[in-house]
N, CA, C, O and CB atoms as a CASP TS submission, in Angstrom:
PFRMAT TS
TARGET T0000
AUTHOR 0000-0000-0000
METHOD Language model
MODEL 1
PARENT N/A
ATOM      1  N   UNK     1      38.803  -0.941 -19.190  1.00  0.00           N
ATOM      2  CA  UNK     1      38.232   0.254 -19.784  1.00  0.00           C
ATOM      3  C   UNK     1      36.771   0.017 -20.172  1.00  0.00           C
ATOM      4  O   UNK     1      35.934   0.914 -20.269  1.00  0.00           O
ATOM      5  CB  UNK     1      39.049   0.684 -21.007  1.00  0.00           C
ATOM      6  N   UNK     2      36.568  -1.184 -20.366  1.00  0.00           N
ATOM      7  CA  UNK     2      35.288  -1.303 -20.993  1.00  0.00           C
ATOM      8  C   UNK     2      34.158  -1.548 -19.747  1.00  0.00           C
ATOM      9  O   UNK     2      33.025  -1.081 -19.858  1.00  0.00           O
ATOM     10  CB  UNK     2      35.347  -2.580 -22.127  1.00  0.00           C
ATOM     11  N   UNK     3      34.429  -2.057 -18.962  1.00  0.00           N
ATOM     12  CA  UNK     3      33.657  -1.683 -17.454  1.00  0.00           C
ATOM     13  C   UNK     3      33.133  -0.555 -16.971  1.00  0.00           C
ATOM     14  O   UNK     3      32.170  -0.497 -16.206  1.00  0.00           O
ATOM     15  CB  UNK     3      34.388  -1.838 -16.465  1.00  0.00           C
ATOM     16  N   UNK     4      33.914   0.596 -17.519  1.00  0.00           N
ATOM     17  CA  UNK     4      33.787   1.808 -16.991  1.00  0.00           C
ATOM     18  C   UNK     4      32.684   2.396 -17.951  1.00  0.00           C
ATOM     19  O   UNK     4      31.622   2.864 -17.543  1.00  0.00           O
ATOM     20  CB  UNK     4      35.169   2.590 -16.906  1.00  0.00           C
ATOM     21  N   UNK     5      33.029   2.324 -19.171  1.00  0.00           N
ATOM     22  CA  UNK     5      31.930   2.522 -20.608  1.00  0.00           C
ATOM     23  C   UNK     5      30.612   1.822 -19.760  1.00  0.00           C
ATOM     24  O   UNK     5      29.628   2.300 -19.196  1.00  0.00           O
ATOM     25  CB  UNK     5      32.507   1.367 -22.483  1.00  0.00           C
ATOM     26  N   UNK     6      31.005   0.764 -19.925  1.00  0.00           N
ATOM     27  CA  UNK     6      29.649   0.011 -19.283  1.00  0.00           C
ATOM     28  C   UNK     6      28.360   0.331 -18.469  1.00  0.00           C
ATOM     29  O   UNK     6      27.140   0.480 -18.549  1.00  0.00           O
ATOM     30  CB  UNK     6      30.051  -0.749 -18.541  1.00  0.00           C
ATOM     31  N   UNK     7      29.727   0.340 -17.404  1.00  0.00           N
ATOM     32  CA  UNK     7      29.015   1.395 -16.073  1.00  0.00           C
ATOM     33  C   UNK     7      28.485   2.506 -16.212  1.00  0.00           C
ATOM     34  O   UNK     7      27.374   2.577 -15.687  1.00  0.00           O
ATOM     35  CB  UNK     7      29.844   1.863 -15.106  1.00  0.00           C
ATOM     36  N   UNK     8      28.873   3.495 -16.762  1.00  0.00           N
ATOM     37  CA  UNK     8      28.595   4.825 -17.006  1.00  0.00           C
ATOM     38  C   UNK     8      26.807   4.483 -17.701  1.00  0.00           C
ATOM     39  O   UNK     8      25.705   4.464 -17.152  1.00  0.00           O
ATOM     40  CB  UNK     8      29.992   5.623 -18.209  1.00  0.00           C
ATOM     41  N   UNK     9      27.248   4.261 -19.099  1.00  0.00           N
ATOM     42  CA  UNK     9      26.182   3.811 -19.914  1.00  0.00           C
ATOM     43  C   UNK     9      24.942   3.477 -19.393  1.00  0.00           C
ATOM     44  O   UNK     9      23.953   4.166 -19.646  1.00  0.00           O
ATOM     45  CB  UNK     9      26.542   2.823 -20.542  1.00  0.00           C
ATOM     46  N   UNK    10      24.894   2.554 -18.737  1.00  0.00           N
ATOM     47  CA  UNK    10      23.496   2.113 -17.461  1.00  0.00           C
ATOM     48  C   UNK    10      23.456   2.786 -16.688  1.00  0.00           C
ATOM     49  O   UNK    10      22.740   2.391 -15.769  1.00  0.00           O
ATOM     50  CB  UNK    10      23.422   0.899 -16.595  1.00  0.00           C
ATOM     51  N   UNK    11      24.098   4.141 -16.474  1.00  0.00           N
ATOM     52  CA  UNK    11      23.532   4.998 -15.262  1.00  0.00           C
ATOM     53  C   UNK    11      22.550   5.085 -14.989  1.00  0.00           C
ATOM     54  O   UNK    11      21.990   4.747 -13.946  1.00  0.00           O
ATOM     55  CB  UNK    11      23.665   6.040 -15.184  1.00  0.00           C
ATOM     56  N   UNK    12      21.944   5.843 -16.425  1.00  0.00           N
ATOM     57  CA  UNK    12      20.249   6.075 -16.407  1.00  0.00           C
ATOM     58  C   UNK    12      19.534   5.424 -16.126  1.00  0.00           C
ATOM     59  O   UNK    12      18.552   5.689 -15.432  1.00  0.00           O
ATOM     60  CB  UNK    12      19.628   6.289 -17.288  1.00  0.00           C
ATOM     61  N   UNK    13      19.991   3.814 -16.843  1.00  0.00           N
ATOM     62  CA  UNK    13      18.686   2.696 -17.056  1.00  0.00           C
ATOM     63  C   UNK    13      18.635   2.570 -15.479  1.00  0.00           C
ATOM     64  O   UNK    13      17.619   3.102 -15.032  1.00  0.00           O
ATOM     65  CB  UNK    13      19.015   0.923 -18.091  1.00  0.00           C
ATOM     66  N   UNK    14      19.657   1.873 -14.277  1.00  0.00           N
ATOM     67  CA  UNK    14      20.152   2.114 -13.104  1.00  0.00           C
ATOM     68  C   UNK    14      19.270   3.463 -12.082  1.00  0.00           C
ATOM     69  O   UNK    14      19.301   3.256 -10.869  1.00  0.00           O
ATOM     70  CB  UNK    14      21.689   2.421 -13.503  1.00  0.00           C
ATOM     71  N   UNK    15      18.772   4.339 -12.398  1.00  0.00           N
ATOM     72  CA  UNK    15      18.503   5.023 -11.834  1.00  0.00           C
ATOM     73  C   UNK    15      16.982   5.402 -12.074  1.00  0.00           C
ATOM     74  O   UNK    15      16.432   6.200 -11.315  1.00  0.00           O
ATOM     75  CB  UNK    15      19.393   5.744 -11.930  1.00  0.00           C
ATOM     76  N   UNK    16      16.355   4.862 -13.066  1.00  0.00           N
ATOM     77  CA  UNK    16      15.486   4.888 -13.646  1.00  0.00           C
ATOM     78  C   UNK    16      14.584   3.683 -13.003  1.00  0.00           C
ATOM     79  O   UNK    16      13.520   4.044 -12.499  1.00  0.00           O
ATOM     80  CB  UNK    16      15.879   4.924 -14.948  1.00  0.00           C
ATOM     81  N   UNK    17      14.890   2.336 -12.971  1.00  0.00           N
ATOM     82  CA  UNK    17      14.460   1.180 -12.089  1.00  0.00           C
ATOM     83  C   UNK    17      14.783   1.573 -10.572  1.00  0.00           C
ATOM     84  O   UNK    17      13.927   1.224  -9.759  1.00  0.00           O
ATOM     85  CB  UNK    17      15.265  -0.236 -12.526  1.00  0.00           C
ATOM     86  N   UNK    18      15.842   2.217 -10.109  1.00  0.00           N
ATOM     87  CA  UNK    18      15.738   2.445  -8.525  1.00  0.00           C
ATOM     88  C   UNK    18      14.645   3.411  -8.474  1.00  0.00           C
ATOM     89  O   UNK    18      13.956   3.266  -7.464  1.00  0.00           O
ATOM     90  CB  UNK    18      17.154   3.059  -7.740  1.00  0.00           C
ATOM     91  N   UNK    19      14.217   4.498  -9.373  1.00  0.00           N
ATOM     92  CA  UNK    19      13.085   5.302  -9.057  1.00  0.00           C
ATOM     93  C   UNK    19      11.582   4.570  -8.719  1.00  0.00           C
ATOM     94  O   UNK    19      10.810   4.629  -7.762  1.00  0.00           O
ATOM     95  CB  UNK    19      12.963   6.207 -10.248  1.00  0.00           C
ATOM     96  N   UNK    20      11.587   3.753 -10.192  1.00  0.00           N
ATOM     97  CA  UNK    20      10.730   2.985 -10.030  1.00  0.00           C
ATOM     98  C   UNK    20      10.291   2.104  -8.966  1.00  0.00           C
ATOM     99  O   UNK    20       9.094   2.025  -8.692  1.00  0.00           O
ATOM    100  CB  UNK    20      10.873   2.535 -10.756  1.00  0.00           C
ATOM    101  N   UNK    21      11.067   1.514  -8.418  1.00  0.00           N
ATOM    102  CA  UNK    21      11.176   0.300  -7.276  1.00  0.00           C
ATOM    103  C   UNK    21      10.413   0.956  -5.915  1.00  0.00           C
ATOM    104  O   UNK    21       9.608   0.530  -5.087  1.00  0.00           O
ATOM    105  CB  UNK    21      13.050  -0.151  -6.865  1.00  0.00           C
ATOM    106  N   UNK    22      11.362   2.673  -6.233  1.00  0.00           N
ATOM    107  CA  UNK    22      11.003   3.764  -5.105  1.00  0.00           C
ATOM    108  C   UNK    22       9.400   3.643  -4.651  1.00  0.00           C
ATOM    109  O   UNK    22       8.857   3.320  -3.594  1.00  0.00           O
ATOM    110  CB  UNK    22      11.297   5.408  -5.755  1.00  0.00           C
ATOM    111  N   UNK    23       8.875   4.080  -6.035  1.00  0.00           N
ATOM    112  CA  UNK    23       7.626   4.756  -6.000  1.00  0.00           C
ATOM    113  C   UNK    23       6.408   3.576  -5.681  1.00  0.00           C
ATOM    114  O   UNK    23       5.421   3.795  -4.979  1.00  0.00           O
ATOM    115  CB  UNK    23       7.426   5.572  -7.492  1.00  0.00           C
ATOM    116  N   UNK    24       6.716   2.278  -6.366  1.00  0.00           N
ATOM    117  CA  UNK    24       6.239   1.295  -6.233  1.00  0.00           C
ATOM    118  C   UNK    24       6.015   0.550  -4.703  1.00  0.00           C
ATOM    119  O   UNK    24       5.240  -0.350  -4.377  1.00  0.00           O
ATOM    120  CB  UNK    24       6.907   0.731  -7.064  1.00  0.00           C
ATOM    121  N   UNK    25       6.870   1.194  -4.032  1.00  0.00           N
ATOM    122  CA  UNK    25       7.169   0.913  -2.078  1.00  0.00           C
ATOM    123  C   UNK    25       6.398   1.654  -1.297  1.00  0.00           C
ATOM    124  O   UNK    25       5.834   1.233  -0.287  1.00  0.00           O
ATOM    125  CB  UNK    25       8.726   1.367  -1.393  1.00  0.00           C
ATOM    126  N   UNK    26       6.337   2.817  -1.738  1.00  0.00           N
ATOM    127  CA  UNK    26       5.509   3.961  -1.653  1.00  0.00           C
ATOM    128  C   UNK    26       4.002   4.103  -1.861  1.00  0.00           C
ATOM    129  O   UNK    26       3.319   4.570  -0.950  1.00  0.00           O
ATOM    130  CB  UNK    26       5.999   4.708  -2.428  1.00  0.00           C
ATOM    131  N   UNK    27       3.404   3.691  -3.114  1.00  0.00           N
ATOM    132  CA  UNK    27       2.619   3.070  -3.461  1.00  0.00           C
ATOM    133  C   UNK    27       1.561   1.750  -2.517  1.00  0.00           C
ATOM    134  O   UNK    27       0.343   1.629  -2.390  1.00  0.00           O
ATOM    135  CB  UNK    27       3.353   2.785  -4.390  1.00  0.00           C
ATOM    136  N   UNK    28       2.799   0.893  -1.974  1.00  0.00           N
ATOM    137  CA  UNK    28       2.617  -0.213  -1.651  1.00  0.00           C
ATOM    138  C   UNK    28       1.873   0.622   0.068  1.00  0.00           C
ATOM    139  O   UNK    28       0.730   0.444   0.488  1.00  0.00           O
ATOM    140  CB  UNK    28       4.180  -1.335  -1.830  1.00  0.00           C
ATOM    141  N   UNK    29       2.681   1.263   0.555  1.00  0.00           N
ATOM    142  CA  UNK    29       2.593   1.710   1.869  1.00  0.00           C
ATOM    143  C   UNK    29       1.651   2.732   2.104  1.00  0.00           C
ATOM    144  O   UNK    29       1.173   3.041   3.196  1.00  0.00           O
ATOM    145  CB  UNK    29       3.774   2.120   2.297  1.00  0.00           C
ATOM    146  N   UNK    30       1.440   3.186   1.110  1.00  0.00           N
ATOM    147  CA  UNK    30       0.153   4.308   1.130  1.00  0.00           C
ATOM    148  C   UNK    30      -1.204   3.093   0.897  1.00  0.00           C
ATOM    149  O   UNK    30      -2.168   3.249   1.647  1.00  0.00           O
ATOM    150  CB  UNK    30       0.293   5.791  -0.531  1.00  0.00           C
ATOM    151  N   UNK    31      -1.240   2.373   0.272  1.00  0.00           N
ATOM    152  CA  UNK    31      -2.467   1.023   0.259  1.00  0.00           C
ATOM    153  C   UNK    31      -2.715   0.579   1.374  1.00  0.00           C
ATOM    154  O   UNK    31      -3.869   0.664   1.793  1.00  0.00           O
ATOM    155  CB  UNK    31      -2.149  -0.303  -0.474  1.00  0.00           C
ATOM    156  N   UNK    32      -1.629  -0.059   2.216  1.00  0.00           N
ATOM    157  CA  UNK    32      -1.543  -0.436   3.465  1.00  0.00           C
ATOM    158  C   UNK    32      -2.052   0.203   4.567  1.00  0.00           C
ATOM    159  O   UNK    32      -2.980  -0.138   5.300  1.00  0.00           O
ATOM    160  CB  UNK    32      -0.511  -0.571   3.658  1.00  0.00           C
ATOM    161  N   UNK    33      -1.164   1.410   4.611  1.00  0.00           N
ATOM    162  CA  UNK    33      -2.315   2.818   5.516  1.00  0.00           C
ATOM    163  C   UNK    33      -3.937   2.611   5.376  1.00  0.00           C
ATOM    164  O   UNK    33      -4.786   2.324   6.220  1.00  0.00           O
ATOM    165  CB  UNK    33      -2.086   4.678   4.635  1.00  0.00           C
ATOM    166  N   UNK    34      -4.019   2.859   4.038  1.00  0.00           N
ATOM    167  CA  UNK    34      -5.257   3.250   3.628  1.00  0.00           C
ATOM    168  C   UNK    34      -6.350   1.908   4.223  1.00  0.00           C
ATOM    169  O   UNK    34      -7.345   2.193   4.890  1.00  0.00           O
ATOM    170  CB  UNK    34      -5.186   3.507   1.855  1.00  0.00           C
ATOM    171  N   UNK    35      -6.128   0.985   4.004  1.00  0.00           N
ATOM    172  CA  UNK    35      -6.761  -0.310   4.036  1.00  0.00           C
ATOM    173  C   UNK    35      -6.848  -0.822   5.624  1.00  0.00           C
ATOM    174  O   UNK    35      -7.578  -1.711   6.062  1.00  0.00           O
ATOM    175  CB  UNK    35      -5.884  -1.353   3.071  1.00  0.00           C
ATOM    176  N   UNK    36      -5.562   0.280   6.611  1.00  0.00           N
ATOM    177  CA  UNK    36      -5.686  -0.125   8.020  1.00  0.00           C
ATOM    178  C   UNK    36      -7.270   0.885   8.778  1.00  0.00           C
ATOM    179  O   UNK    36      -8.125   0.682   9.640  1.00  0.00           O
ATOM    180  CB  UNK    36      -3.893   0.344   8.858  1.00  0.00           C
ATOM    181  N   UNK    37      -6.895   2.012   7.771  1.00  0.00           N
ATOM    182  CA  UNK    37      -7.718   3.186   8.140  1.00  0.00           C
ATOM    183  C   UNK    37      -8.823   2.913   8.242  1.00  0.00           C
ATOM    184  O   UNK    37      -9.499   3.124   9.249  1.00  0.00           O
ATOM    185  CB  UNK    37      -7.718   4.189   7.407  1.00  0.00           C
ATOM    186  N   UNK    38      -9.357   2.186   6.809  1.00  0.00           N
ATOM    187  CA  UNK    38     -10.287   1.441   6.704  1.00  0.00           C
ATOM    188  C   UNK    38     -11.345   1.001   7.401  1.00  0.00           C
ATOM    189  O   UNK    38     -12.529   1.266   7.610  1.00  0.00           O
ATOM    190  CB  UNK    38      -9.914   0.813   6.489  1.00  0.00           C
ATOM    191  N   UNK    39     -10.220  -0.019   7.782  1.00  0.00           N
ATOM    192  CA  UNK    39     -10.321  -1.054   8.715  1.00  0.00           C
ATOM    193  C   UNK    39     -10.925  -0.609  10.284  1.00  0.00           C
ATOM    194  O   UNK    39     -11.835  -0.992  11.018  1.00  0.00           O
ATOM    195  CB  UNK    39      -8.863  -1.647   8.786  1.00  0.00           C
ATOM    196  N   UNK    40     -10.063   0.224  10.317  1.00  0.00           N
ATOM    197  CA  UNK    40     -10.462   1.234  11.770  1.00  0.00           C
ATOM    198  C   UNK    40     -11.768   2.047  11.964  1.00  0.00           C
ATOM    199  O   UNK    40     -12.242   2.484  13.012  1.00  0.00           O
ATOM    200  CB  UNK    40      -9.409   2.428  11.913  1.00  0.00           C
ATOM    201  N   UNK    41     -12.243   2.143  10.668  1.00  0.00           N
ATOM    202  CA  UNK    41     -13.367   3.081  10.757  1.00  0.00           C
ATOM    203  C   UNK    41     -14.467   2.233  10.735  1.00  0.00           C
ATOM    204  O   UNK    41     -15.559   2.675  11.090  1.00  0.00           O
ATOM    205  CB  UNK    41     -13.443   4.144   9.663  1.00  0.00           C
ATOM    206  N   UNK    42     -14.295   0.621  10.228  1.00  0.00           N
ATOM    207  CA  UNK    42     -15.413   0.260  10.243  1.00  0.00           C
ATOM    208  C   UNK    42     -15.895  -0.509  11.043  1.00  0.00           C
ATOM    209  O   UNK    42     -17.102  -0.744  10.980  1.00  0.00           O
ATOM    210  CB  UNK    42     -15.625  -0.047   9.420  1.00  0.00           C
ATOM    211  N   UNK    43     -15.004  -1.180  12.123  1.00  0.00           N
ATOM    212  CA  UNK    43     -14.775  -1.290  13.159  1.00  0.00           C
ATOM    213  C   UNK    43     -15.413  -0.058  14.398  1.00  0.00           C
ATOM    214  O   UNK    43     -16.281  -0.317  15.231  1.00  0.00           O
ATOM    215  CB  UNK    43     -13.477  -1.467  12.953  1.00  0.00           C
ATOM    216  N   UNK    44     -14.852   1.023  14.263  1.00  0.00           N
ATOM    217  CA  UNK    44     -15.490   2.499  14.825  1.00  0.00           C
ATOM    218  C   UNK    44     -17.148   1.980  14.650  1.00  0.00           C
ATOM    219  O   UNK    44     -17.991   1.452  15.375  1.00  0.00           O
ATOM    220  CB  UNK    44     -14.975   4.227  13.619  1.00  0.00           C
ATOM    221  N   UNK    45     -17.047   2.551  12.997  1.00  0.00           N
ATOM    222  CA  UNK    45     -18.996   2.065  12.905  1.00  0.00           C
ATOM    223  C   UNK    45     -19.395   0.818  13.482  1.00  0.00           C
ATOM    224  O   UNK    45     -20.273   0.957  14.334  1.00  0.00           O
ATOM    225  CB  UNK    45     -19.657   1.786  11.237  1.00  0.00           C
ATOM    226  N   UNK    46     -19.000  -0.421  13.268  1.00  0.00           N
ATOM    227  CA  UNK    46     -19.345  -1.252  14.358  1.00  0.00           C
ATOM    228  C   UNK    46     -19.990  -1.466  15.619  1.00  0.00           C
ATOM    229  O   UNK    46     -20.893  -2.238  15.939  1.00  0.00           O
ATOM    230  CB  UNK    46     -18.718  -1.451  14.565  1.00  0.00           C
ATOM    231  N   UNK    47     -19.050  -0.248  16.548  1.00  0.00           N
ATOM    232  CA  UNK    47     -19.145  -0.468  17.762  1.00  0.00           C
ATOM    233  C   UNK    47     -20.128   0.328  18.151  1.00  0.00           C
ATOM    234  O   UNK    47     -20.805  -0.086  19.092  1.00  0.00           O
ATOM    235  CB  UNK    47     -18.055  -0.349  18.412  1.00  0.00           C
ATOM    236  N   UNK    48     -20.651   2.334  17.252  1.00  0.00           N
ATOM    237  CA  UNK    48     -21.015   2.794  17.649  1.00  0.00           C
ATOM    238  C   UNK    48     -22.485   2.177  16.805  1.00  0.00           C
ATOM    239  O   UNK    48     -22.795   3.237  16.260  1.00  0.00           O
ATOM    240  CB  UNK    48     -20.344   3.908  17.806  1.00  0.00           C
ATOM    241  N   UNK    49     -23.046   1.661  16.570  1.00  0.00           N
ATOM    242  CA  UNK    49     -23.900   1.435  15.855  1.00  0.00           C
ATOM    243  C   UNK    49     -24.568   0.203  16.232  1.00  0.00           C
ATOM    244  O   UNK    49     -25.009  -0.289  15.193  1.00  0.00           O
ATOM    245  CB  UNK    49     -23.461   1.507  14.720  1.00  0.00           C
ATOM    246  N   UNK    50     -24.892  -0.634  17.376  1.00  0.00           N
ATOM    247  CA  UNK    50     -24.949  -1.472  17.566  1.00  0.00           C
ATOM    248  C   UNK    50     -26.200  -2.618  17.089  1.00  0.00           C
ATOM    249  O   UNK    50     -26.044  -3.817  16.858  1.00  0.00           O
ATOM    250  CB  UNK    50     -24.666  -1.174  18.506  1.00  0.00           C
ATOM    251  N   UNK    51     -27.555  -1.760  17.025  1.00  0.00           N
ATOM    252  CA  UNK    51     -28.679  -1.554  16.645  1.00  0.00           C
ATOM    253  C   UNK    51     -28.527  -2.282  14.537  1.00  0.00           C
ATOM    254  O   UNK    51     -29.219  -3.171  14.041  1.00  0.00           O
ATOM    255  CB  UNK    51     -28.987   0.370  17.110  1.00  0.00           C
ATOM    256  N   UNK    52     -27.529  -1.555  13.917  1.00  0.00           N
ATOM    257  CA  UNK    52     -27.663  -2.087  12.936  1.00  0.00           C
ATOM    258  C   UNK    52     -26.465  -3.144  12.521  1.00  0.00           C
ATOM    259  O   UNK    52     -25.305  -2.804  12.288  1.00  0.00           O
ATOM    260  CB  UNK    52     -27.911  -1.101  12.150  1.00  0.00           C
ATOM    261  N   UNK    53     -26.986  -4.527  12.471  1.00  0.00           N
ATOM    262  CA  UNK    53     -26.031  -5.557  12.385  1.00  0.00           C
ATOM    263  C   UNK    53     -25.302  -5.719  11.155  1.00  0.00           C
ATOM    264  O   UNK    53     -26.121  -5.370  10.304  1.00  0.00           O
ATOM    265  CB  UNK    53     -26.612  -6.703  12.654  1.00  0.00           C
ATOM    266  N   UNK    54     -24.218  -6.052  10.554  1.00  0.00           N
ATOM    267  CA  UNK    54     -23.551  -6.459   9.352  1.00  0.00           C
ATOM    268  C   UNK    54     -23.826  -7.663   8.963  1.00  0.00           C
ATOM    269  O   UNK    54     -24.574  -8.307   9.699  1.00  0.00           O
ATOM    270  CB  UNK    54     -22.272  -6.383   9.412  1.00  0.00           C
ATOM    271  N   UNK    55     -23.322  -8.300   7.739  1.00  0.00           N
ATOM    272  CA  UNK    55     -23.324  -9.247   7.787  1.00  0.00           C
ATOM    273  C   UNK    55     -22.697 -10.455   8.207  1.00  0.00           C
ATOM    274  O   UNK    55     -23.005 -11.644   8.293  1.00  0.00           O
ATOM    275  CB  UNK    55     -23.468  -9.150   7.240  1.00  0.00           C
ATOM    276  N   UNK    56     -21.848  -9.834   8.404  1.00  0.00           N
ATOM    277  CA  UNK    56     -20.578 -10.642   9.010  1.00  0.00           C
ATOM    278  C   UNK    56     -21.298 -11.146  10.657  1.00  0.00           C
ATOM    279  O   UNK    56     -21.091 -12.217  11.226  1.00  0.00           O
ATOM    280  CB  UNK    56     -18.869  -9.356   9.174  1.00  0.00           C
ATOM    281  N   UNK    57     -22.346  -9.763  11.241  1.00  0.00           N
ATOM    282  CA  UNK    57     -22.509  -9.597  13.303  1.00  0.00           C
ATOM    283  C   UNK    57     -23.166 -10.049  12.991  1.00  0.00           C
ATOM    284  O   UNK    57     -22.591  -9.912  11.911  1.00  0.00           O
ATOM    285  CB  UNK    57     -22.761  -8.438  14.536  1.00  0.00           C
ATOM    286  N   UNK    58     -24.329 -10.806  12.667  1.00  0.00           N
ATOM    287  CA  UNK    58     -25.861 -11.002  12.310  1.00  0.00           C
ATOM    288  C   UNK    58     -25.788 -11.638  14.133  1.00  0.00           C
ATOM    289  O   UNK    58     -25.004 -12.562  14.352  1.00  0.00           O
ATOM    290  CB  UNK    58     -26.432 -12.381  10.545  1.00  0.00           C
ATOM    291  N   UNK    59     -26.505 -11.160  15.136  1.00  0.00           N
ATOM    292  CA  UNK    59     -27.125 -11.630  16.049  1.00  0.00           C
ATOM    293  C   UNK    59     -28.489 -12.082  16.052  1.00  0.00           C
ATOM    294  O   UNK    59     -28.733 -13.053  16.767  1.00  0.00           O
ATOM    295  CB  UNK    59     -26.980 -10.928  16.777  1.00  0.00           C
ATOM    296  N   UNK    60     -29.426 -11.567  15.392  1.00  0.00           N
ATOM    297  CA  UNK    60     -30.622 -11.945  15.226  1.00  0.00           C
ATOM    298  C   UNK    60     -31.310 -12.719  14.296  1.00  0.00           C
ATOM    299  O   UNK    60     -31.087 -12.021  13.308  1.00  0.00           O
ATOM    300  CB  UNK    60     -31.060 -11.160  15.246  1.00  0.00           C
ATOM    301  N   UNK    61     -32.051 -13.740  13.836  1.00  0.00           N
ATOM    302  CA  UNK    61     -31.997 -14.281  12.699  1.00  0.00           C
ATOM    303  C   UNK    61     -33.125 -14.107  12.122  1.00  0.00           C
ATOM    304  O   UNK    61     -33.315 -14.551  10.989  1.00  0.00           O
ATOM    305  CB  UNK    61     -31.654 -15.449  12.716  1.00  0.00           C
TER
END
């Protein structure tokens, strides 16, 4: 009987950390996107831009 009390009782707390965990994954995967997107665009500028070097391209010294 007291399992069941138990159980019940932590529903919330239980459902409250799975939300959390949720949003936090979510979170995680929207960063990831964002940081590939990034990534892609500056790369894009890179290529179309050839004329102005980064620091990273430095061809000329």
């Amino acid at each position: 009987m007291g399992i069941h009390y138990n159980h019940k009782s932590k529903e919330g707390d239980r459902k409250m950390q799975k939300e959390l965990k949720r949003q936090m994954k979510q979170k995680a995967r929207k960063q990831k996107k964002m940081e590939i997107e990034q990534a892609e665009l500056d790369e894009l500028e890179r290529l179309t831009r050839p004329d102005n070097p980064t620091s990273t391209d430095k061809t000329t010294v």
